[in-house]
LUMDOKOL-861998 format. One record per residue (C-alpha): y, x, z. Coordinates in pm, 1 decimal, always signed. Last residue first. Layout:
! residues N
{c2->Y	c1->X	c3->Z};
...
! end
This chain:
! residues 368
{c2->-2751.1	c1->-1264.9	c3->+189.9};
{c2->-2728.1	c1->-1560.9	c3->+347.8};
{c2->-2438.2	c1->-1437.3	c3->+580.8};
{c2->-2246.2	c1->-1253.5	c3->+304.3};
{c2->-2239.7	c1->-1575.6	c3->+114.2};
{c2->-2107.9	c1->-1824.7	c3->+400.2};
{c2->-1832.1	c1->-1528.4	c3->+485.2};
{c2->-1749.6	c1->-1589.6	c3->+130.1};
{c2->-1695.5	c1->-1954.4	c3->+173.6};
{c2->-1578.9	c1->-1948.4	c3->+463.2};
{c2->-1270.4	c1->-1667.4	c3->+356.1};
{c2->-1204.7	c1->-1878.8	c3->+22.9};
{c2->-1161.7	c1->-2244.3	c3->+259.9};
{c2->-950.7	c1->-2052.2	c3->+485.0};
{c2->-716.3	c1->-1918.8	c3->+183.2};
{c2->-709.5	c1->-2283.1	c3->-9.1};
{c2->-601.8	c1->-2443.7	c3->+354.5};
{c2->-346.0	c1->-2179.3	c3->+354.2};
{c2->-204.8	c1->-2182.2	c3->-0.3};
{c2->-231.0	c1->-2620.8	c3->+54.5};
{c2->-50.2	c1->-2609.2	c3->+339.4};
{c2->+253.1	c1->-2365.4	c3->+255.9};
{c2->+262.1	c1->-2570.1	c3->-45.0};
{c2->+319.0	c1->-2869.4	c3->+103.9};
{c2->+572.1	c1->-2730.7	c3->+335.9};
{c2->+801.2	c1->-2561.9	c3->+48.2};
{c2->+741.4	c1->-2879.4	c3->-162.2};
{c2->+906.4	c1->-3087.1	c3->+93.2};
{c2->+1155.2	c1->-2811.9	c3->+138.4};
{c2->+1270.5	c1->-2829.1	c3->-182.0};
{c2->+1264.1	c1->-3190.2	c3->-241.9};
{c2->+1489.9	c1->-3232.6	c3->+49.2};
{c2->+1715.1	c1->-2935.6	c3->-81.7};
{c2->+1753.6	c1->-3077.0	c3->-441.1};
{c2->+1841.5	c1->-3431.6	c3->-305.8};
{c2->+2084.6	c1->-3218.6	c3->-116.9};
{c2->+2254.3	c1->-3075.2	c3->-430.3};
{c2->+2244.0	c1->-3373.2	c3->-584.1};
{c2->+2453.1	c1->-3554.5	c3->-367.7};
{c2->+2701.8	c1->-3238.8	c3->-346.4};
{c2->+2745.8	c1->-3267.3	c3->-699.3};
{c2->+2592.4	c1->-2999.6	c3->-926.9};
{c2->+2793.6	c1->-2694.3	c3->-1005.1};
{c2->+2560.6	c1->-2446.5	c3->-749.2};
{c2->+2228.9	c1->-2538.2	c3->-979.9};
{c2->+2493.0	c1->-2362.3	c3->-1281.5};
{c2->+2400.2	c1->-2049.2	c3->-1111.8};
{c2->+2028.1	c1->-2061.2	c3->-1102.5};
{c2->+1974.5	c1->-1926.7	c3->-1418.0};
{c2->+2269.9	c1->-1626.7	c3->-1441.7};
{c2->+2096.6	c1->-1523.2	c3->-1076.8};
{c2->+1784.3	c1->-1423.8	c3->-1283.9};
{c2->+1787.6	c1->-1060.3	c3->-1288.1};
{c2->+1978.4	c1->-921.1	c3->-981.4};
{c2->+1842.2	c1->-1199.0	c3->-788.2};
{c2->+1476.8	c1->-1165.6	c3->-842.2};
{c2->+1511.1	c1->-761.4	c3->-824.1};
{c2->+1657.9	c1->-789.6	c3->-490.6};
{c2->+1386.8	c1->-1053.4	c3->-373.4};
{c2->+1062.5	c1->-798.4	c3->-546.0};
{c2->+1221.4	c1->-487.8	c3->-298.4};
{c2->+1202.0	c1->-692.9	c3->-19.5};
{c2->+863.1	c1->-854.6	c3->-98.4};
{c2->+762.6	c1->-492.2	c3->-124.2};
{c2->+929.4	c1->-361.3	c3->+184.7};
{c2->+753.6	c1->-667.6	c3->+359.5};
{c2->+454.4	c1->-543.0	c3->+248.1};
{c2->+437.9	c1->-242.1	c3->+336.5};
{c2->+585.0	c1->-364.9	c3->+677.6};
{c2->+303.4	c1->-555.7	c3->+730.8};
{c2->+36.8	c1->-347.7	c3->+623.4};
{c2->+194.6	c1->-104.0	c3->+889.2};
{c2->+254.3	c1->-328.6	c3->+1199.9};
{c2->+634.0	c1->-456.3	c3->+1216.2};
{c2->+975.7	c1->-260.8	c3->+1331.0};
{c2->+1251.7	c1->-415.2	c3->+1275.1};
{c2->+1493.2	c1->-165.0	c3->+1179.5};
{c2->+1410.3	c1->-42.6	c3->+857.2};
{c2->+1359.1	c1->-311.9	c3->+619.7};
{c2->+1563.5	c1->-579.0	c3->+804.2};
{c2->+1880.6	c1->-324.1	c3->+714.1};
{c2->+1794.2	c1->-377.5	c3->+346.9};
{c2->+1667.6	c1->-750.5	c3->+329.2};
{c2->+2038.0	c1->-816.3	c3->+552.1};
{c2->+2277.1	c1->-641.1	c3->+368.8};
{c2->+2123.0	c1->-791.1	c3->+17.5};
{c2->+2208.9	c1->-1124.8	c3->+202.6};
{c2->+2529.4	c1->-1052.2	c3->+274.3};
{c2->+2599.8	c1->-981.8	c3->-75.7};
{c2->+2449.5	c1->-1282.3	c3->-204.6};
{c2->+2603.3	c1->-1551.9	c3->-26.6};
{c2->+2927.4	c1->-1531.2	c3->-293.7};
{c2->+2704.5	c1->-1632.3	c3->-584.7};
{c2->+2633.9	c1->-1983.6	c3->-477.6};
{c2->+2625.2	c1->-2191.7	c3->-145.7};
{c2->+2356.0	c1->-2446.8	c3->-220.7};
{c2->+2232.9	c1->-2343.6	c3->-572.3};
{c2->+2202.0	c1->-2013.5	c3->-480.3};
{c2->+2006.9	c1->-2075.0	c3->-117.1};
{c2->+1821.3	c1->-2326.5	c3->-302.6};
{c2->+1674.8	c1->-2132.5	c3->-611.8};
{c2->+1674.7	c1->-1867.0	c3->-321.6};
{c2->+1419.9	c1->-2005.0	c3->-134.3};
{c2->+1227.5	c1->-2170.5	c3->-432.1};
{c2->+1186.5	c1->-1815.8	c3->-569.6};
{c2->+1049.7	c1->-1706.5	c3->-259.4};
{c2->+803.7	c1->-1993.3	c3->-194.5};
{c2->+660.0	c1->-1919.2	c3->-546.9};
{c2->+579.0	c1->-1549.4	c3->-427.2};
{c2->+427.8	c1->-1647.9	c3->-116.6};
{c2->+185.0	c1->-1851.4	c3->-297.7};
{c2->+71.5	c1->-1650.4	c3->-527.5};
{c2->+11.2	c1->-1367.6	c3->-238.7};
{c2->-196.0	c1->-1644.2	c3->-38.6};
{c2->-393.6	c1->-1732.7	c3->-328.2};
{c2->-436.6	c1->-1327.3	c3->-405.2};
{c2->-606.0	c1->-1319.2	c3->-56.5};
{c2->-478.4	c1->-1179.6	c3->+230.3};
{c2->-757.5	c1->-1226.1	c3->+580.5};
{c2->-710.6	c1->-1536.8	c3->+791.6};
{c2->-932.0	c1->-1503.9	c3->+1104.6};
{c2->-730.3	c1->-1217.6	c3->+1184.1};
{c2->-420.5	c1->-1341.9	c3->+1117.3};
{c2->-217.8	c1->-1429.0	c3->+760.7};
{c2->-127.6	c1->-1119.1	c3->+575.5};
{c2->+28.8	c1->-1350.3	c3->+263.7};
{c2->+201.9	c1->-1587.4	c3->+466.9};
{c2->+351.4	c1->-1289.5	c3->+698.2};
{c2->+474.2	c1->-1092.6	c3->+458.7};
{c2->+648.7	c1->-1398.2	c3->+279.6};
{c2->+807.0	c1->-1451.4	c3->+649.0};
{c2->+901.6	c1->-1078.7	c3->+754.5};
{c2->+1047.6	c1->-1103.5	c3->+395.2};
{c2->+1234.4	c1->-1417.0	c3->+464.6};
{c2->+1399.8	c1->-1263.5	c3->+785.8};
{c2->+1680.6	c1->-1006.0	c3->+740.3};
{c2->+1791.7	c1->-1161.8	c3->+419.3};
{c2->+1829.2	c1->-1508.1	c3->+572.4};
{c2->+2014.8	c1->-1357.1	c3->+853.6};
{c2->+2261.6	c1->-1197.7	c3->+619.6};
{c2->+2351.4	c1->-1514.3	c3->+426.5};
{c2->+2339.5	c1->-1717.4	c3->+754.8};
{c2->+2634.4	c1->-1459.5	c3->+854.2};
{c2->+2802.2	c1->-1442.4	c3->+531.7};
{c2->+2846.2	c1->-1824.0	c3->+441.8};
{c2->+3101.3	c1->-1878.2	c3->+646.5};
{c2->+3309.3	c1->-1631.5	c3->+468.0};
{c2->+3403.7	c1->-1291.2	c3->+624.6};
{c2->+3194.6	c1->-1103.5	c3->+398.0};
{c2->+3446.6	c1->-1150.4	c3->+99.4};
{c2->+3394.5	c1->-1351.0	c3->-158.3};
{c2->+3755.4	c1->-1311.2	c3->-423.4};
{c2->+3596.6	c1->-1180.3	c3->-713.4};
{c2->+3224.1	c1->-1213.9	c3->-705.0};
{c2->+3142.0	c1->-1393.7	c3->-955.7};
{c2->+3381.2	c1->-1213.4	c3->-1195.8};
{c2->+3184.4	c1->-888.5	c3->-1077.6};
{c2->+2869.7	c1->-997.3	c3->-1145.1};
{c2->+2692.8	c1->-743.8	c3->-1330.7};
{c2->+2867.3	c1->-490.1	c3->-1096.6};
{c2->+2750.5	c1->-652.0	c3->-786.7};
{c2->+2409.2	c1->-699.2	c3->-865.9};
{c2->+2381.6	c1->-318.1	c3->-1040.9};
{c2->+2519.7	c1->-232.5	c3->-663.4};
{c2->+2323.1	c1->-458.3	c3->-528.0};
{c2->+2017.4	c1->-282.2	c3->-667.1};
{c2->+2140.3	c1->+73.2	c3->-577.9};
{c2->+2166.7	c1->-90.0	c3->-133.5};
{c2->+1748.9	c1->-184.1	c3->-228.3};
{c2->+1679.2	c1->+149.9	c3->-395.4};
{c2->+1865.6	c1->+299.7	c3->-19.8};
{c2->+1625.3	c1->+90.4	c3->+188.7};
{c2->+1271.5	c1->+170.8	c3->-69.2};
{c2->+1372.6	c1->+541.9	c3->+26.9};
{c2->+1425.0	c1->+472.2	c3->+417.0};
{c2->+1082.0	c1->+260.1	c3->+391.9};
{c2->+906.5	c1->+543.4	c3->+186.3};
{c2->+1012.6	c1->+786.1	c3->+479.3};
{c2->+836.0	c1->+554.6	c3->+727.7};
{c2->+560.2	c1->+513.7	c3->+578.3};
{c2->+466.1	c1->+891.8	c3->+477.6};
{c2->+545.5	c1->+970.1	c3->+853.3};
{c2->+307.0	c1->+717.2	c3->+1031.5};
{c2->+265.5	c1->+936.4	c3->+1366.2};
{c2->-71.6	c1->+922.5	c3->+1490.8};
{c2->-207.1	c1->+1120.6	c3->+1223.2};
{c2->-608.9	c1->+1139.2	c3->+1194.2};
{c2->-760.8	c1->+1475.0	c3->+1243.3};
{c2->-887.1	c1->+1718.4	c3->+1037.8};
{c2->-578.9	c1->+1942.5	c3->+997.2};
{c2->-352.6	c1->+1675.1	c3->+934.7};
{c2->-487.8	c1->+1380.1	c3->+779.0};
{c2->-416.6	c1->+1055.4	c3->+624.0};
{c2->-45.1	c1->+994.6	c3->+614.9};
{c2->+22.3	c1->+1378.3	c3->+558.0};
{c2->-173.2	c1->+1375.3	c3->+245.8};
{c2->+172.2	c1->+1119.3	c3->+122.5};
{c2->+396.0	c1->+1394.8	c3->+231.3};
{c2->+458.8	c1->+1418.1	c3->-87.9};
{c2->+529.6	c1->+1161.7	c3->-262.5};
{c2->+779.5	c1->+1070.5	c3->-35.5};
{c2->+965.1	c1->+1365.3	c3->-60.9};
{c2->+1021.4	c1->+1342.3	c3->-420.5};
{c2->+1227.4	c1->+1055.6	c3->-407.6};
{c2->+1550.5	c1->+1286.8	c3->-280.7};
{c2->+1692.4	c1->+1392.9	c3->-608.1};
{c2->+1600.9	c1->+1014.8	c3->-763.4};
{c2->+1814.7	c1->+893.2	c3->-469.3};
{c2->+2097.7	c1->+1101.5	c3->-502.6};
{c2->+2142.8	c1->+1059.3	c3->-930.9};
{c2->+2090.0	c1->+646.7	c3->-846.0};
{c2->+2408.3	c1->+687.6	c3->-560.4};
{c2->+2618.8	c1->+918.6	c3->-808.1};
{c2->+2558.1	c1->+607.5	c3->-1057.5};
{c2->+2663.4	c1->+365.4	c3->-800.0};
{c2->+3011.5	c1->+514.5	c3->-740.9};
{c2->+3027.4	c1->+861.6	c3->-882.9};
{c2->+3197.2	c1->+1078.6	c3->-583.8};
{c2->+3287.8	c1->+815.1	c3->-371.2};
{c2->+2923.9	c1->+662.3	c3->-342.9};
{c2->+2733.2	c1->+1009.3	c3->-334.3};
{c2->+2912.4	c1->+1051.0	c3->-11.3};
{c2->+2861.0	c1->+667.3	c3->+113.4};
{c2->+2494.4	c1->+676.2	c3->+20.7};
{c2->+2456.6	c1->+1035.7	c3->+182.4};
{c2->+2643.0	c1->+873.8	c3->+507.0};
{c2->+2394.5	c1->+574.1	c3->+494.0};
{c2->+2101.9	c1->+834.6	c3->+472.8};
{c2->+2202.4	c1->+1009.5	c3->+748.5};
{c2->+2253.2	c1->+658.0	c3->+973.9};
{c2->+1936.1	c1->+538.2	c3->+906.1};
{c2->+1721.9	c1->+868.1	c3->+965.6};
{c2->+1935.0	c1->+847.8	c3->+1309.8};
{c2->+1842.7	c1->+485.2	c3->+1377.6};
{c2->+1452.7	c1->+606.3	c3->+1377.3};
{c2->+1263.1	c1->+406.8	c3->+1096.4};
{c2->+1031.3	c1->+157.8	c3->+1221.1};
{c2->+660.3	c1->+126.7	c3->+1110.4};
{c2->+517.3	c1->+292.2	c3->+1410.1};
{c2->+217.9	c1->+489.2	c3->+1532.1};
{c2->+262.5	c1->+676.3	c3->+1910.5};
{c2->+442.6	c1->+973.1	c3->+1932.4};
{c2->+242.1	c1->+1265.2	c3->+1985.7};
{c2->+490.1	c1->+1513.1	c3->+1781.0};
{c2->+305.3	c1->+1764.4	c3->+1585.7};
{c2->+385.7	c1->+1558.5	c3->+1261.3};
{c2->+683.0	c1->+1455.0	c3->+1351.5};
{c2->+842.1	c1->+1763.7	c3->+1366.9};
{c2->+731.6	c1->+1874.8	c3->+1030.2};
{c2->+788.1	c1->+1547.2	c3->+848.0};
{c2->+1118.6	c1->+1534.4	c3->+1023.6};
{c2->+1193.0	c1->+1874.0	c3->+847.1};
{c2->+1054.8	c1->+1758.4	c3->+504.7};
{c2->+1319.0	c1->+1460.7	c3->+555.4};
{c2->+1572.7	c1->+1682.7	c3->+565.5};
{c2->+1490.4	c1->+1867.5	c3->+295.9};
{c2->+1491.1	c1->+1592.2	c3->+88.9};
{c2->+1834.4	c1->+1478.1	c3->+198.1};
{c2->+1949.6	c1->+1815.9	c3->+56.1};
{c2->+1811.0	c1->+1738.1	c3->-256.5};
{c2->+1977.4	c1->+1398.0	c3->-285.7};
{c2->+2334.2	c1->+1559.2	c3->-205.2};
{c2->+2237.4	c1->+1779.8	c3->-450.4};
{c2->+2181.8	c1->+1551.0	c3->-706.2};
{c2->+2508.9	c1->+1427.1	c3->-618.8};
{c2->+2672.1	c1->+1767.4	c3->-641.5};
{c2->+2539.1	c1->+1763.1	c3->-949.2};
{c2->+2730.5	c1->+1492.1	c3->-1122.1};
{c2->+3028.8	c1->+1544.9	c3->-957.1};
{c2->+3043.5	c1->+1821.9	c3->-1225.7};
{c2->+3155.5	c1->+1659.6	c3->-1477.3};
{c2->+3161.3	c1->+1787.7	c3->-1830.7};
{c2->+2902.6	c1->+1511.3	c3->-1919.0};
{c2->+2670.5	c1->+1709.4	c3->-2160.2};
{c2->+2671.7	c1->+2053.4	c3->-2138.8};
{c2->+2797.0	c1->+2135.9	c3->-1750.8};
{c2->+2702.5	c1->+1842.2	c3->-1574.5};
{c2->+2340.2	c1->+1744.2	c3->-1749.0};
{c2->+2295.5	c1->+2113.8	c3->-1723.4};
{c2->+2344.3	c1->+2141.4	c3->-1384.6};
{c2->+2163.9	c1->+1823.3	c3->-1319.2};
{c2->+1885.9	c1->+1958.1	c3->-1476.7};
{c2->+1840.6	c1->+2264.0	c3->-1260.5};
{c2->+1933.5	c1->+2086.5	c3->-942.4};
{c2->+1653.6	c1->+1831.8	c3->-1025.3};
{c2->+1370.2	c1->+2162.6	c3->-1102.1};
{c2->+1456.6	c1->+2326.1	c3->-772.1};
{c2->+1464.1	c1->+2073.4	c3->-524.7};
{c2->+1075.9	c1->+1960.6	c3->-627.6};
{c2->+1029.0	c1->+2333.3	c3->-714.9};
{c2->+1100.2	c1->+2382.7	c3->-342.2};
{c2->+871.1	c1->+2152.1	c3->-239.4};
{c2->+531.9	c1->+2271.5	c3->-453.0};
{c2->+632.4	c1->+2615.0	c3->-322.4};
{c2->+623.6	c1->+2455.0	c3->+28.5};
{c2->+262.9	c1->+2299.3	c3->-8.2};
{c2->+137.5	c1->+2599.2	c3->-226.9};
{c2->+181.8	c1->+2791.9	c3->+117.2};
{c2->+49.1	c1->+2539.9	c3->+348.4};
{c2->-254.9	c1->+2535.5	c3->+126.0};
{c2->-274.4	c1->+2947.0	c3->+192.5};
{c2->-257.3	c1->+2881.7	c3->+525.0};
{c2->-551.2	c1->+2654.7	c3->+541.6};
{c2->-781.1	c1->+2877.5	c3->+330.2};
{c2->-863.6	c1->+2839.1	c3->-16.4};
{c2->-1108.1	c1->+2621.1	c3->-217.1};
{c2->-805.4	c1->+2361.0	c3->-279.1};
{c2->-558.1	c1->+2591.5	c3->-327.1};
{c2->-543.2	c1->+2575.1	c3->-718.7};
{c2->-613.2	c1->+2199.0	c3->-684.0};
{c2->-323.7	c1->+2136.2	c3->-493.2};
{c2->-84.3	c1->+2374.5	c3->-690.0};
{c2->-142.5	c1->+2162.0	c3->-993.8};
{c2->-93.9	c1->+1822.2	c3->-802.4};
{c2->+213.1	c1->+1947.6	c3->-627.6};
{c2->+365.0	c1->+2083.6	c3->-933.8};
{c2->+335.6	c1->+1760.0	c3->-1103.9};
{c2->+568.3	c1->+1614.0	c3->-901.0};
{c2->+801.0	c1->+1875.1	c3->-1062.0};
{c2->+739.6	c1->+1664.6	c3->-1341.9};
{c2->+806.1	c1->+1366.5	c3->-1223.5};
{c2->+1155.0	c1->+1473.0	c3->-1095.8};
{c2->+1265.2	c1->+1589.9	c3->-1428.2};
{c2->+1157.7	c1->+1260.3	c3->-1605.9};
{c2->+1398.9	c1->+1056.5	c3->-1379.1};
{c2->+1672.3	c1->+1294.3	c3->-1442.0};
{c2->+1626.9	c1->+1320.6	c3->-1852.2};
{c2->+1594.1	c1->+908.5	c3->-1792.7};
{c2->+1951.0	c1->+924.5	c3->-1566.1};
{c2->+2170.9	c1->+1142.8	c3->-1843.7};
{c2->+1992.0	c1->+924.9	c3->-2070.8};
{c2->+2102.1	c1->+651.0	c3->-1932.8};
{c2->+2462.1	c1->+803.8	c3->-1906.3};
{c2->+2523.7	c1->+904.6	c3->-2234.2};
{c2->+2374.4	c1->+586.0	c3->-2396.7};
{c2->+2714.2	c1->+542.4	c3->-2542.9};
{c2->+2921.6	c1->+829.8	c3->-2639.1};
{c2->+3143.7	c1->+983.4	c3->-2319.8};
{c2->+3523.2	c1->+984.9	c3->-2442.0};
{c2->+3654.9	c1->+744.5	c3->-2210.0};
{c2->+3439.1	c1->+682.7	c3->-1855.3};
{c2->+3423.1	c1->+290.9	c3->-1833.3};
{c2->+3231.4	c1->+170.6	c3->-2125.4};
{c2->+2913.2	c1->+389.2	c3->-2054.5};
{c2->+2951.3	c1->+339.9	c3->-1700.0};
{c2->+2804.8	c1->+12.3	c3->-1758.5};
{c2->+2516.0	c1->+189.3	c3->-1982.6};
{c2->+2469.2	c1->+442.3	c3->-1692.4};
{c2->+2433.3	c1->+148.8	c3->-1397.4};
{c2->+2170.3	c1->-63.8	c3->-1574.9};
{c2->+2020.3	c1->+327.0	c3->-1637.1};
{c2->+2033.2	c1->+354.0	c3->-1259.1};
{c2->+1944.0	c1->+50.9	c3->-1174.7};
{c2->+1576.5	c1->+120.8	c3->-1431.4};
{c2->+1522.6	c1->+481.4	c3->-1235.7};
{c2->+1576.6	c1->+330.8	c3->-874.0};
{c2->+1341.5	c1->+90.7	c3->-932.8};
{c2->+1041.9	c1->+264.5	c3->-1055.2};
{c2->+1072.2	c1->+508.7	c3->-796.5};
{c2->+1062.0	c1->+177.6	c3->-540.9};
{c2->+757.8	c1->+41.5	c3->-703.6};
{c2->+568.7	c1->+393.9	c3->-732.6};
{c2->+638.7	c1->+398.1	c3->-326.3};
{c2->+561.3	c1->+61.8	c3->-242.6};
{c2->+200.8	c1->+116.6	c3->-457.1};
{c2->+171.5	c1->+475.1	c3->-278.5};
{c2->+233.2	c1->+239.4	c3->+63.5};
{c2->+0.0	c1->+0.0	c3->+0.0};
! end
């Protein structure tokens, strides 16, 4: 779950910040179009192939001794800062002229190597398992956002992230083993959920300069910001919670189905209730609820995923449910009590078809 969270959030960051490049495209003046995406596609491709280093370097120290793994294990992360900075420097120099550009990417590499250092500490630290990210990691990655922020808006944030991805990846062996014995402290999670937190803060970006005309004038002081917010912070825990079910109750691709239908009615109605201008604080909330409330670790996979699968929704198909918001206020709560009706009902029947599934196969392993 978490590899398929982290693939999903690398995915992510490298389509918002091509959105991104083709609307910088028009605003930077003597830059041909395309520039930028390609600027962030040469980027993307740079990063997965010092990936590749790990692999390579893996196998070659595979039939060697521990130390010499350790070895291949920091080469393999230095040609993962490496390789980026190399790019971006000639991405800044040649083609762009700017080079904001690469001290964004190293922004991102420097948060890399951070992270490697609370892999290393937290690996020999006895701390208990958890799927919550330490307010500290939080706060460091909100002041790299806000850094790569003023120096190329949104784009500069999509050049830091991709520079810092690579970490995840690996310290993915870290999540099952260390030295033989099973790791107590999740760090692999944890650092995917502060990467799949920052893709989610790049997607409303792309959200909020898609629809800018939408958004002129909502501020987060409206009435609408604090339920907004709320709502954000909780209907992934929820979704996640539908599909993982209890311990009777396994997930089931019914369940999963299910979820995902009840999300898009959820913010058919949230959209067609209180419009464009509850979006923002609602992207606040889905990315802060991802790393401070702390959940088991299928759950919190999970959540990240429904998370990440809610900002993508509403970047992409808030032009459909927009003209739901011009209807009359008659028909907006006709549209609400149907809504929920079908909400509950289908809540049921997902459930009821789940338990029936599990008894049935429970039945079949029992004869057999």
């Amino acid at each position: 779950m978490v590899a398929l969270l982290n693939g999903a959030g690398f995915a992510t960051t490298i389509c918002a910040l091509s959105a991104l490049g083709v609307y910088r495209d028009f605003v930077v003046a003597d830059v041909a179009r395309g520039t930028h995406s390609a600027v962030a596609v040469v980027l993307g491709a740079g990063v997965g192939l010092a990936l590749l280093f790990d692999v390579l370097l893996g196998e070659i120290a595979s039939n060697g001794r521990a130390t010499s793994a350790r070895l291949m294990r920091i080469v393999a992360a230095l040609a993962c800062v490496l390789v980026p900075l190399g790019i971006a420097f000639l991405e800044a120099t040649r083609v762009l002229d700017d080079m904001k550009v690469f001290f964004c990417v190293g922004t991102g590499c420097i948060l890399g190597l951070l992270g490697w250092a609370f892999a290393w500490s937290a690996s020999r630290s006895s701390q208990a398992a958890t799927a919550s990210v330490a307010p500290v990691a939080v706060l460091v990655a909100l002041c790299g956002f806000m850094f790569a922020y003023g120096l190329e808006q949104g784009f500069g944030v999509g050049l830091m992230l991709l520079a810092a991805w690579p970490i995840a990846p690996l310290l993915l062996p870290l999540n099952e083993t260390q030295e033989g014995a099973p790791l107590r402290f999740d760090v692999a999670q944890i650092v995917t959920l502060l990467g799949t937190f920052l893709a989610i803060l790049l997607v409303s970006r792309v959200f909020a300069t898609r629809f800018r005309l939408e958004l002129r004038g909502a501020t987060l002081i409206d009435q609408f910001a604090l339920f907004g917010f709320l709502a954000g912070a909780t209907v992934p825990a929820l979704l996640s919670s539908l599909v993982s079910g209890s311990q009777k109750v396994r997930a089931s691709l019914p369940r999963l189905a299910g979820a995902g239908v009840l999300g898009l009615l959820l913010l058919a109605a949230m959209l067609a209730l209180w419009g464009v201008k509850i979006v923002p604080a609602f992207f606040a909330g889905i990315a802060l609820g991802l790393v401070l409330f702390p959940a088991s670790r299928f759950n919190a996979a999970l959540g990240s995923l429904f998370s990440l699968s809610l900002a993508l929704v509403l970047t992409q198909w808030t032009n459909r449910f927009l003209p739901l918001a011009e209807a009359s206020r008659a028909h907006k709560m006709q549209f609400l009590l149907w809504g929920l009706g079908l909400s509950v009902v289908l809540v049921l029947v997902v459930d009821l078809a789940a338990r029936l599934a599990n008894r049935v196969a429970r039945t079949r392993e029992v004869s057999l």
